[in-house]
C-alpha positions as semicolon CSV with decimal commas, in nm:
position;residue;x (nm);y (nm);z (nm)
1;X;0,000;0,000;0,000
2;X;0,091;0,341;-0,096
3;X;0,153;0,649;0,202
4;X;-0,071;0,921;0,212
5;X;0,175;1,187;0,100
6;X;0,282;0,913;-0,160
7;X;-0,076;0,905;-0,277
8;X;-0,117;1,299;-0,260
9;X;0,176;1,327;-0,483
10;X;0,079;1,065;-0,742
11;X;-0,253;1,271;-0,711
12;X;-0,105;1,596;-0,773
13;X;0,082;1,438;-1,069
14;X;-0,186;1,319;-1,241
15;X;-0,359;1,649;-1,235
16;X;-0,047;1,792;-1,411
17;X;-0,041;1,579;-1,690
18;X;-0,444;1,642;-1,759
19;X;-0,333;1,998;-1,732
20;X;-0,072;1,959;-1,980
21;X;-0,260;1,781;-2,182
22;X;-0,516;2,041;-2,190
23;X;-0,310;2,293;-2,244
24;X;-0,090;2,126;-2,584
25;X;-0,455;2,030;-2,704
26;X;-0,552;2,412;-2,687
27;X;-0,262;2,580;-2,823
28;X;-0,277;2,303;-3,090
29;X;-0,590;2,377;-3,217
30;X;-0,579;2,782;-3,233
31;X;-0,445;3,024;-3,405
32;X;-0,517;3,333;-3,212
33;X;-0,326;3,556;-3,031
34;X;-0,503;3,647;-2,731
35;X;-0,721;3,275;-2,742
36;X;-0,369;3,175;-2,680
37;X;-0,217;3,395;-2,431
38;X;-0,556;3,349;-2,207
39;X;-0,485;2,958;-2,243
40;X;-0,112;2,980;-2,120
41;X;-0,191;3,226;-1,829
42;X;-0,482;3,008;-1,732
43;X;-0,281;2,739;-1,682
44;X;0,014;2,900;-1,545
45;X;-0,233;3,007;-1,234
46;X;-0,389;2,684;-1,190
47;X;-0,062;2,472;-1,244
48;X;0,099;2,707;-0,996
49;X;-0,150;2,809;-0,794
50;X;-0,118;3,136;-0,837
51;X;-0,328;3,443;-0,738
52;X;-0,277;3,642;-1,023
53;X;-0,070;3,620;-1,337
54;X;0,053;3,840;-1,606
55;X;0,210;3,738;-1,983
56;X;0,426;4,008;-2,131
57;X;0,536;4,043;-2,440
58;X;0,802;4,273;-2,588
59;X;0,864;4,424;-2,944
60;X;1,125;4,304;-3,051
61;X;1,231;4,623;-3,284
62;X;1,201;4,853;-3,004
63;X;1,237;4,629;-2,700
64;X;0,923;4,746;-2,541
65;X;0,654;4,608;-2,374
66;X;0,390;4,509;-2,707
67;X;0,094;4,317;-2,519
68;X;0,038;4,222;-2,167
69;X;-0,253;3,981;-2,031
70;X;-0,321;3,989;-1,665
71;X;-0,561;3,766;-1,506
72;X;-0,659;3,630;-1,168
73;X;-0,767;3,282;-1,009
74;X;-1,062;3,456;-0,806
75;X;-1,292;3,796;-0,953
76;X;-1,125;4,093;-0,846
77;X;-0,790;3,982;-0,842
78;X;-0,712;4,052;-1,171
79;X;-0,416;4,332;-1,121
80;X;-0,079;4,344;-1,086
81;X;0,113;4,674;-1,059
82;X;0,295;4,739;-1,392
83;X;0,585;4,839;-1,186
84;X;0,583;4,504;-1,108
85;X;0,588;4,364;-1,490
86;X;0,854;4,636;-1,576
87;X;1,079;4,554;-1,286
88;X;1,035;4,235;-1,332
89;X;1,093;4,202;-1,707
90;X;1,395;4,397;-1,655
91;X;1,531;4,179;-1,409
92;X;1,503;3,867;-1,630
93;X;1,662;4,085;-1,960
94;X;1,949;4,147;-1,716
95;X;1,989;3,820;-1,570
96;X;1,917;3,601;-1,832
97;X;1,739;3,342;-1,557
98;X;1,431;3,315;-1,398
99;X;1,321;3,468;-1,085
100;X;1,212;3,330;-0,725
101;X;1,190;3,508;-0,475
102;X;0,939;3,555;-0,155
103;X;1,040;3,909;-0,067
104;X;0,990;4,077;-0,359
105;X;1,063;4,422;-0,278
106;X;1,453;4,318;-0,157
107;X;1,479;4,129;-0,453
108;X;1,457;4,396;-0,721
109;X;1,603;4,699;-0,471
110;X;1,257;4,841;-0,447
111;X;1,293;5,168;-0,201
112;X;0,956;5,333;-0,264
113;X;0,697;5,071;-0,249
114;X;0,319;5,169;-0,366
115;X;0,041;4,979;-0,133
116;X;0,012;4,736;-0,383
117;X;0,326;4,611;-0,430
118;X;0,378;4,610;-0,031
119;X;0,117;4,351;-0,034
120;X;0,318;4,093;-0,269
121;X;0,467;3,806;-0,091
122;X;0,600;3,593;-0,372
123;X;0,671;3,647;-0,702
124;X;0,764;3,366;-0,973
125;X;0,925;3,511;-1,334
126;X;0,998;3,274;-1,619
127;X;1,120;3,389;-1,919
128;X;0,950;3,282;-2,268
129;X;1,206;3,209;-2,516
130;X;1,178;3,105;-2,912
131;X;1,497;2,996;-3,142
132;X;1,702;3,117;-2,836
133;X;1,568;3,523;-2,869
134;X;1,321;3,591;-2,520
135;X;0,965;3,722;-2,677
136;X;0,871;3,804;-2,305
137;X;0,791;3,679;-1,959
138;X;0,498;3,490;-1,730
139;X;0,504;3,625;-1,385
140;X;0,336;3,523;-1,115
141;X;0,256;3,682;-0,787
142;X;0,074;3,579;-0,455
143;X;-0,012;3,793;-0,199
144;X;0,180;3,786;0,221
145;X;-0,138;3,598;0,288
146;X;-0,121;3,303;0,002
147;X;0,124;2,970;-0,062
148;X;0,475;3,070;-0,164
149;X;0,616;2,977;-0,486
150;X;0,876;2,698;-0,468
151;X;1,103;2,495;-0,699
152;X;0,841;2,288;-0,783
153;X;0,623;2,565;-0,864
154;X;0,906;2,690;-1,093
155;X;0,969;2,350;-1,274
156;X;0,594;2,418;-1,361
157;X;0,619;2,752;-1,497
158;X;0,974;2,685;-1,695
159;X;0,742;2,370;-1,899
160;X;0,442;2,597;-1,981
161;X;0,681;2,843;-2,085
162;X;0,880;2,635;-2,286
163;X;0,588;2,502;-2,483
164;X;0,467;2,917;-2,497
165;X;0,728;2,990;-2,727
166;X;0,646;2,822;-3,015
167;X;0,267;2,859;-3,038
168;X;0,298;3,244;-2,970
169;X;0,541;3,279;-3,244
170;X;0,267;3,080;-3,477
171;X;0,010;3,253;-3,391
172;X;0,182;3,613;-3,417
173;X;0,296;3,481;-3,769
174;X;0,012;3,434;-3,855
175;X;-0,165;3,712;-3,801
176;X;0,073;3,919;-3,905
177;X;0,053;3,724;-4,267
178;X;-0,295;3,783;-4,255
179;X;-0,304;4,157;-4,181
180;X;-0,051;4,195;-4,474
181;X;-0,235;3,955;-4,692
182;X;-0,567;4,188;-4,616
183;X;-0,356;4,499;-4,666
184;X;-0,199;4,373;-4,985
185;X;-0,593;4,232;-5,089
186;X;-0,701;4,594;-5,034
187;X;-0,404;4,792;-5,239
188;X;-0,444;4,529;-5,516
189;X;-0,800;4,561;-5,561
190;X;-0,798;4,913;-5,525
191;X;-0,518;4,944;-5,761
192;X;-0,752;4,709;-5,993
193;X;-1,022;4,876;-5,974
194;X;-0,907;5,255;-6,004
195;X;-0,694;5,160;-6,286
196;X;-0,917;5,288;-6,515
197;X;-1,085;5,613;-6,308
198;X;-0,860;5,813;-6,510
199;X;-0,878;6,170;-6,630
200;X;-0,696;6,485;-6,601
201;X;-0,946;6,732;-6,704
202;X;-1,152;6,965;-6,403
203;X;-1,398;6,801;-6,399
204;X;-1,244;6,419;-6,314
205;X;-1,023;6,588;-6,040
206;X;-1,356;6,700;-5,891
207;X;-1,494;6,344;-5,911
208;X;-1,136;6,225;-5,774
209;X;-1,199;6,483;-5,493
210;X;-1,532;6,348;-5,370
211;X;-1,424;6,004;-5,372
212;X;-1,160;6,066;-5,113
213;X;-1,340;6,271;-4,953
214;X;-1,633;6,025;-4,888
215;X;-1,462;5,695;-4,905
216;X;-1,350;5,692;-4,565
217;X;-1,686;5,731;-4,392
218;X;-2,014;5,542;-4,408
219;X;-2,258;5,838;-4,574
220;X;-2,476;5,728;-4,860
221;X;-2,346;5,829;-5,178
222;X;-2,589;5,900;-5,520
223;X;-2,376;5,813;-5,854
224;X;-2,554;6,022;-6,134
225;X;-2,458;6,030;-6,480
226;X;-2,517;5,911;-6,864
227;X;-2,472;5,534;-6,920
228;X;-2,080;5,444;-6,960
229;X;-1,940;5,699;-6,746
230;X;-1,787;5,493;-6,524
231;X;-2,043;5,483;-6,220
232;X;-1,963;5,126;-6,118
233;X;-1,574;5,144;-6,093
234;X;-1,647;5,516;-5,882
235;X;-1,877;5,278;-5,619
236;X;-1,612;5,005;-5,627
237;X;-1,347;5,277;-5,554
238;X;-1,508;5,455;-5,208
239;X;-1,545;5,073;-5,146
240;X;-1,187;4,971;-5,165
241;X;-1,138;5,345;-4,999
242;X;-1,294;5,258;-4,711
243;X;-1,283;5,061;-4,381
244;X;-1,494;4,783;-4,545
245;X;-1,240;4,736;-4,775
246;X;-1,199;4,353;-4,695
247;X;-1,577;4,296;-4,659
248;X;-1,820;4,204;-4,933
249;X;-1,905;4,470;-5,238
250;X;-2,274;4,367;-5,411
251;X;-2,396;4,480;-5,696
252;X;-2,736;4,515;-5,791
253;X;-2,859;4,601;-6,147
254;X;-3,194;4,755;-6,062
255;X;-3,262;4,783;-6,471
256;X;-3,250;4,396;-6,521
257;X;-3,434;4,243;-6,182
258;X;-3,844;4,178;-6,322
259;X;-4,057;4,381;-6,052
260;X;-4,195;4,028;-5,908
261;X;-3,928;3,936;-5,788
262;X;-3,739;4,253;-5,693
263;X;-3,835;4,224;-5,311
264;X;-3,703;3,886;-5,364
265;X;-3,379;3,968;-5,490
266;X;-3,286;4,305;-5,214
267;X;-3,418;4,100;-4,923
268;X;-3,409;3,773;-4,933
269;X;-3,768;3,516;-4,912
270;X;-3,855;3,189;-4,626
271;X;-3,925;2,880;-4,831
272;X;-4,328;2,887;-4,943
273;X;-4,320;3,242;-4,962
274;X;-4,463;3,197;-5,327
275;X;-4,484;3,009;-5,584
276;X;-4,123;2,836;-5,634
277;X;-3,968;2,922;-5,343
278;X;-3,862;2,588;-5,235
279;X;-3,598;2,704;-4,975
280;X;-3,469;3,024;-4,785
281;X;-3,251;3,278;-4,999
282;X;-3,024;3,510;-4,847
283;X;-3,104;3,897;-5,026
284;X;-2,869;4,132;-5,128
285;X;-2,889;4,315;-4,872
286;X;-2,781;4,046;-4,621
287;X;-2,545;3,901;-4,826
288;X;-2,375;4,248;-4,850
289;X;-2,410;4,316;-4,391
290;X;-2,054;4,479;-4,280
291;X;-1,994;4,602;-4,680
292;X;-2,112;4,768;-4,949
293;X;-2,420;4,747;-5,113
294;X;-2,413;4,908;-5,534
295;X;-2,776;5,006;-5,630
296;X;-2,735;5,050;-6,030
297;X;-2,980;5,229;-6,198
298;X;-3,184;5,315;-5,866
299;X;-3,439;5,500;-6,114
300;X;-3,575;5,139;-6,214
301;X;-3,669;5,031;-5,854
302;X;-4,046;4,994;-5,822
303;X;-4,261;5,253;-5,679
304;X;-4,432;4,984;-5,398
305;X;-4,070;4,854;-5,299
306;X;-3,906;5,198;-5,303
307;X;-4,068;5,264;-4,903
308;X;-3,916;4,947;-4,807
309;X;-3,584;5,034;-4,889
310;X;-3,642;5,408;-4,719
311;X;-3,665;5,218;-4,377
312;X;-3,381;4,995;-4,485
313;X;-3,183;5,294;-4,526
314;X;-3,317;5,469;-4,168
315;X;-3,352;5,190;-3,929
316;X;-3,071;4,925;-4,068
317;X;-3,330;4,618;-4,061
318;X;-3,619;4,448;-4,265
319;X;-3,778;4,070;-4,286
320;X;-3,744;3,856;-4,557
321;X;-4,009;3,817;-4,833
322;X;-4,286;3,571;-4,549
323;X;-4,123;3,642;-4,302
324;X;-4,195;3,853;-3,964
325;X;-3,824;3,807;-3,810
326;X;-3,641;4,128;-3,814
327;X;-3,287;4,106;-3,941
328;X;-3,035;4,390;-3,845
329;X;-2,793;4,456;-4,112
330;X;-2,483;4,717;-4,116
331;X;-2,487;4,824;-4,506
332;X;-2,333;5,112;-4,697
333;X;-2,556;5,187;-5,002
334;X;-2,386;5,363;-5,292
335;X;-2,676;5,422;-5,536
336;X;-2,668;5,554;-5,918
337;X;-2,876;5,632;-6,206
338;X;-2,918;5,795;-6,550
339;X;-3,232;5,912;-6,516
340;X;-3,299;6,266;-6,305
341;X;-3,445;6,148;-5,992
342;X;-3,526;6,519;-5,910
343;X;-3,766;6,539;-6,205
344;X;-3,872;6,191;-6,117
345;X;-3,968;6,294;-5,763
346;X;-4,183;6,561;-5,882
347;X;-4,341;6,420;-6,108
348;X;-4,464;6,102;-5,840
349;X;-4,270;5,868;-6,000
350;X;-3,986;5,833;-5,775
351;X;-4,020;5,924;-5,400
352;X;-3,913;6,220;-5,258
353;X;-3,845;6,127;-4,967
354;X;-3,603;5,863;-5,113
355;X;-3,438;6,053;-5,341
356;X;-3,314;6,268;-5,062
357;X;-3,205;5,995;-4,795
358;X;-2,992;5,885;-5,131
359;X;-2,851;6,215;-5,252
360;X;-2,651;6,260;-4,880
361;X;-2,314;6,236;-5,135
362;X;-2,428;6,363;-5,495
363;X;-2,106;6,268;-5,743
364;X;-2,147;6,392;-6,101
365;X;-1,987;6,211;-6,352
366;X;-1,915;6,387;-6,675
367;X;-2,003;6,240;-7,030
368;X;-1,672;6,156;-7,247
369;X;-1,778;6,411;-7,460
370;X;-1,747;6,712;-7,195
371;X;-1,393;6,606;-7,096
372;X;-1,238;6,571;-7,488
373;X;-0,921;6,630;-7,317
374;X;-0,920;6,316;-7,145
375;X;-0,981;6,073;-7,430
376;X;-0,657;6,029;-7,529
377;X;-0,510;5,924;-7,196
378;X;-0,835;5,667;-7,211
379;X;-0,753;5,579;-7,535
380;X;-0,374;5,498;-7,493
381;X;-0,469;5,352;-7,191
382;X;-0,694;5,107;-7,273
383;X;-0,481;5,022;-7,636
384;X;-0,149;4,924;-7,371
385;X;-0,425;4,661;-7,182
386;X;-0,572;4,494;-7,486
387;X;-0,239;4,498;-7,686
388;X;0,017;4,418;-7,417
389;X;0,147;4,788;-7,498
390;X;0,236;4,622;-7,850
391;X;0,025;4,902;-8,030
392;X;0,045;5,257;-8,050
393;X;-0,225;5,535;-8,161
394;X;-0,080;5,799;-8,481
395;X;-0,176;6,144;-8,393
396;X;-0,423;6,130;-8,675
397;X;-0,631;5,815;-8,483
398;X;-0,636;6,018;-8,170
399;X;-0,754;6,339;-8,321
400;X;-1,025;6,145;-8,539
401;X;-1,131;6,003;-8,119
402;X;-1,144;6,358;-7,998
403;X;-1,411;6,478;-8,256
404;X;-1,611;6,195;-8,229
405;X;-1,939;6,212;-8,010
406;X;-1,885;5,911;-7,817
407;X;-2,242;5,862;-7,709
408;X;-2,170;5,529;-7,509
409;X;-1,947;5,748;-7,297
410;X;-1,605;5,518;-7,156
411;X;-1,757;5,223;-7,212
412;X;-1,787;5,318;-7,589
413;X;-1,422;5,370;-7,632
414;X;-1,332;5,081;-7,427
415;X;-1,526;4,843;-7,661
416;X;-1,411;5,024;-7,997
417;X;-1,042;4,976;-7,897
418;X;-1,055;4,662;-7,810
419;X;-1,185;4,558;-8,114
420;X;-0,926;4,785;-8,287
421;X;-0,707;4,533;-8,104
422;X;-0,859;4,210;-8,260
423;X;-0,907;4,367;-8,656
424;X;-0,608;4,576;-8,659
425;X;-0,266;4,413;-8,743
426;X;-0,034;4,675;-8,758
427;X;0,154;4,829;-8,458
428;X;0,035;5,172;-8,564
429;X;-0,303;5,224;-8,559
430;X;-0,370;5,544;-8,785
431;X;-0,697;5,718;-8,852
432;X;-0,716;5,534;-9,176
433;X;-0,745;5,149;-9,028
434;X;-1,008;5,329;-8,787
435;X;-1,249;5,430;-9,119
436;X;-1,163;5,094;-9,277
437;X;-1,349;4,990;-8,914
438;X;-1,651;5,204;-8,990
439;X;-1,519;5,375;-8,716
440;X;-1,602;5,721;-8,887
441;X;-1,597;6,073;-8,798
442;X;-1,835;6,208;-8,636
443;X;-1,832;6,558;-8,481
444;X;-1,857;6,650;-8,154
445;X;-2,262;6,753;-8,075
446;X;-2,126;6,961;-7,770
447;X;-1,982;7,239;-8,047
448;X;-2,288;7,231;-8,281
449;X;-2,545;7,249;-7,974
450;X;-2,344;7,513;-7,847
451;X;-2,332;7,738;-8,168
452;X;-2,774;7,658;-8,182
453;X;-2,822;7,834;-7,871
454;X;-2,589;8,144;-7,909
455;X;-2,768;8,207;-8,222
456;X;-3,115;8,119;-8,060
457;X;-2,999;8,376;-7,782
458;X;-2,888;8,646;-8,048
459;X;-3,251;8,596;-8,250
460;X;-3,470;8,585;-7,978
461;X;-3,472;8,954;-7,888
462;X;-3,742;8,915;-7,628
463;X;-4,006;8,790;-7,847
464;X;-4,044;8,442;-7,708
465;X;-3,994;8,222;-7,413
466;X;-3,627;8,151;-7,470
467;X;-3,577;7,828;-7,233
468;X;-3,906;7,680;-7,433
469;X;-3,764;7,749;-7,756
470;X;-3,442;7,640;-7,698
471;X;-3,564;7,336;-7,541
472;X;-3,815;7,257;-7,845
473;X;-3,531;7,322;-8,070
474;X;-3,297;7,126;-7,918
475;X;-3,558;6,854;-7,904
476;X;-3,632;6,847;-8,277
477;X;-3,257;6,854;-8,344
478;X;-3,238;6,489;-8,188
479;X;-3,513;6,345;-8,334
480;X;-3,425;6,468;-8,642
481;X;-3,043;6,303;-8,579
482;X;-3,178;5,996;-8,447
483;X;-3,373;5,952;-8,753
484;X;-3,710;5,972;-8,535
485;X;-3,596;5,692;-8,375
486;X;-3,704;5,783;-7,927
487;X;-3,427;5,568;-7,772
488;X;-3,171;5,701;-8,001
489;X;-3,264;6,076;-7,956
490;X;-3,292;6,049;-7,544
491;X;-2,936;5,884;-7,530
492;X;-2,812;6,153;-7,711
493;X;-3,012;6,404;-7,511
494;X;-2,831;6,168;-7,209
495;X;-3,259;6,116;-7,039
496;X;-3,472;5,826;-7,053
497;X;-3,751;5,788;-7,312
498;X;-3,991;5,848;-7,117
499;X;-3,897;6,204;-7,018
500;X;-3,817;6,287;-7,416
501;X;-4,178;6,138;-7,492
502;X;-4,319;6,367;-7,267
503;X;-4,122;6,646;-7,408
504;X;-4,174;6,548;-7,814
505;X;-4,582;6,524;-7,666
506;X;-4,545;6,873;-7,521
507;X;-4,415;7,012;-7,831
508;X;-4,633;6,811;-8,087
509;X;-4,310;6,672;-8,232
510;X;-4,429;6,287;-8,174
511;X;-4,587;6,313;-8,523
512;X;-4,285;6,351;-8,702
513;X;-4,105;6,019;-8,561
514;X;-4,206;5,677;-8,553
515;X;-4,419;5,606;-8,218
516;X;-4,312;5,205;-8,252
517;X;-3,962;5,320;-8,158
């Protein structure tokens, strides 16, 4: 038969080794920092018994204290004076061993003691060592009133800290890798995405302006423009501006969603909420929580739906299509459109209420054809990514860009270049292999719109309303360049059909075009 203290010991032991094990199992399995850290002090005070406990570690470029856990075995005791870590820390840098002691204060030549430390009895210091360099320290401390440390206490401490080492140098290294992978993510995508947000006339520097100005906080932002100015890659670049750089950026073509299943689509339906819906779908708007949420061509949304997004937008929460549950969501919306929401609004097709929880952040975006100056740079630009920079534009071909209209805006000149790349062999591209393209010249509108209405304004003499005339003029002039043909005319006119119907209506001018058009 075994002794009591024989028994006691083997006891003691075996509550060791399960501690051990524990601890190996948890700093196994995890990869975090301070999940770590908690697990290493945790078993430093049980292991120990130990009132309270502290983990330092130090920078290693500036030999500083970096992070420091403290925690205690009872509520309350979770303190230890940071005199304490400092002089303690110092101590083991110095001495290059650990420290026992049971009167503290004679120990590290302390001559002004605070009430704190006056109440320390023992103190245990190991130092935490990887690849031979010390990363920092586990100190212990119990109080006049508690056990003193011991050796055995101390052959406890030097095996937790020896298997410290390791998994805190892991788990550093690893987040370290993946705040510089997120970092990298973030400079790539932004450099990505703002490649081709260039422009060096006025009115692009203003549009540069207002990006950096509102990327970096969470205020709505309303994208107006003609179609092919380059809406999207502005939304995608206050994205990658902002905080929510590494979180989720949806896009939502309002245009292209069929009204039936638009609530649907923003917010998500339980299964049997119709007809088809044989399971629960996630909505945009959820799928997008902690990002960025890109509302394209907000002008299309349904007039029913358009109140349900208002309180999305004020309150941060809605229910799924059947659904009564409440789902908080933290969204930025960047919004856009082609159409004039402001006309919209008053004429009740849009609410107004809407269009002014949108407009927080209005950002103009010029058409291609009021920032001439720029299409070169766009042109050359785009010609180096679809050739490999193995072509080159002649003066001529650029010129022959510059006077063109380019009613598609960027996305026009995008698409003509590249296929300039695929049809045009030669490493010069010159104005003639762009006609041979049927890519042909055609003036700028701006110059010919502009000369209509200084000689409208130098006729008129008072006799008419002048913004009427001009506008019925102006009118005319793009049905008559369209051929009669509606769509054509209101893209030129950069509105939606709708609006030019009403104004061809207003002016009697529907009889001269073609109303199948």
């Amino acid at each position: 038969m075994i002794s009591t203290d024989e028994y006691l010991q083997l006891k003691k032991r075996v509550r060791e080794l399960e501690e051990f094990n524990r601890l190996s199992e948890s700093l196994t399995s995890s990869l975090n920092v301070d999940e770590i850290l908690k697990t290493i002090v945790d078993s430093a005070l049980n292991l120990c018994q130990a009132e309270r406990a502290a983990l330092i570690l130090f920078d290693p470029t500036l030999k500083t204290t970096a992070q420091t856990l403290v925690r205690g075995a009872n509520d309350g005791e979770s303190q230890i004076d940071h005199r304490i870590n400092l002089l303690v820390a110092s101590w083991i840098e110095k001495f290059k061993k650990p420290l026992l002691s049971n009167n503290i204060i004679d120990s590290l030549q302390i001559k002004s003691a605070s009430v704190r430390i006056a109440k320390l009895g023992s103190v245990l210091a190991v130092p935490i060592e990887f690849e031979g360099k010390s990363i920092g320290i586990i100190n212990l401390v119990n109080s006049k009133q508690g056990t003193p440390f011991n050796e055995d206490s101390l052959r406890l401490a030097l095996i937790i800290a020896s298997q410290a080492g390791k998994f805190i140098f892991r788990a550093k290294l690893h987040e370290t890798l993946f705040e510089d992978n997120l970092r990298l993510k973030g400079e790539l995508q932004k450099e990505q995405r703002l490649g081709m947000l260039l422009g060096e006339c006025e009115k692009m520097q203003t549009v540069f302006h207002s990006i950096s100005l509102v990327a970096p906080t969470a205020a709505t932002a309303l994208l107006t423009g003609e179609t092919g100015t380059g809406k999207e890659l502005v939304a995608r670049a206050i994205h990658f501006g902002s905080p929510r750089v590494a979180k989720p950026f949806v896009t939502v073509n309002c245009a292209a969603i069929p009204a039936t299943l638009f609530e649907s689509e923003l917010f998500g339906h339980e299964r049997g909420a119709f007809t088809g819906a044989t399971g629960e779908r996630k909505g945009k708007f959820e799928l997008a929580d902690t990002g960025t949420i890109f509302l394209d061509e907000i002008g299309e949304m349904p007039y029913e739906l358009q109140s349900k997004l208002l309180r999305v937008l004020e309150e941060r929460s809605f229910s799924r299509l059947g659904s009564s549950v409440e789902i908080k969501v933290d969204v930025r919306v960047i919004a856009a459109t082609s159409r004039d929401l402001s006309l919209a609004a008053d004429e009740g097709k849009f609410r107004n209420d809407l269009f002014h929880r949108l407009n927080v952040i209005p950002i103009y975006l010029p058409s291609l054809r009021d920032r001439s100056k720029d299409i070169s740079l766009l042109a050359n630009s785009f010609l180096e990514e679809y050739s490999s920079g193995s072509k080159s534009f002649s003066s001529d071909a650029l010129d022959l860009f510059e006077q063109m209209r380019w009613r598609g805006n960027v996305r026009e000149l995008r698409n003509t270049v590249e296929r300039i790349c695929l049809f045009v062999d030669s490493k010069l591209v010159t104005a003639l292999d762009l006609r041979k393209l049927n890519i042909s010249h055609q003036p700028n509108s701006t110059t010919n719109i502009s000369g209509m209405i200084q000689s409208i304004i130098k006729n008129n003499q008072g006799n008419s309303d002048l913004l009427e005339s001009t506008e019925k003029m102006i009118v005319e002039a793009a049905l008559k360049e369209s051929n009669g043909n509606l769509s054509k005319a209101a893209r030129i006119l950069g509105i939606d059909r709708k609006t030019l119907e009403r104004r061809a209506d207003k002016y009697e001018l529907r009889s001269e075009t073609n109303h199948s058009n």
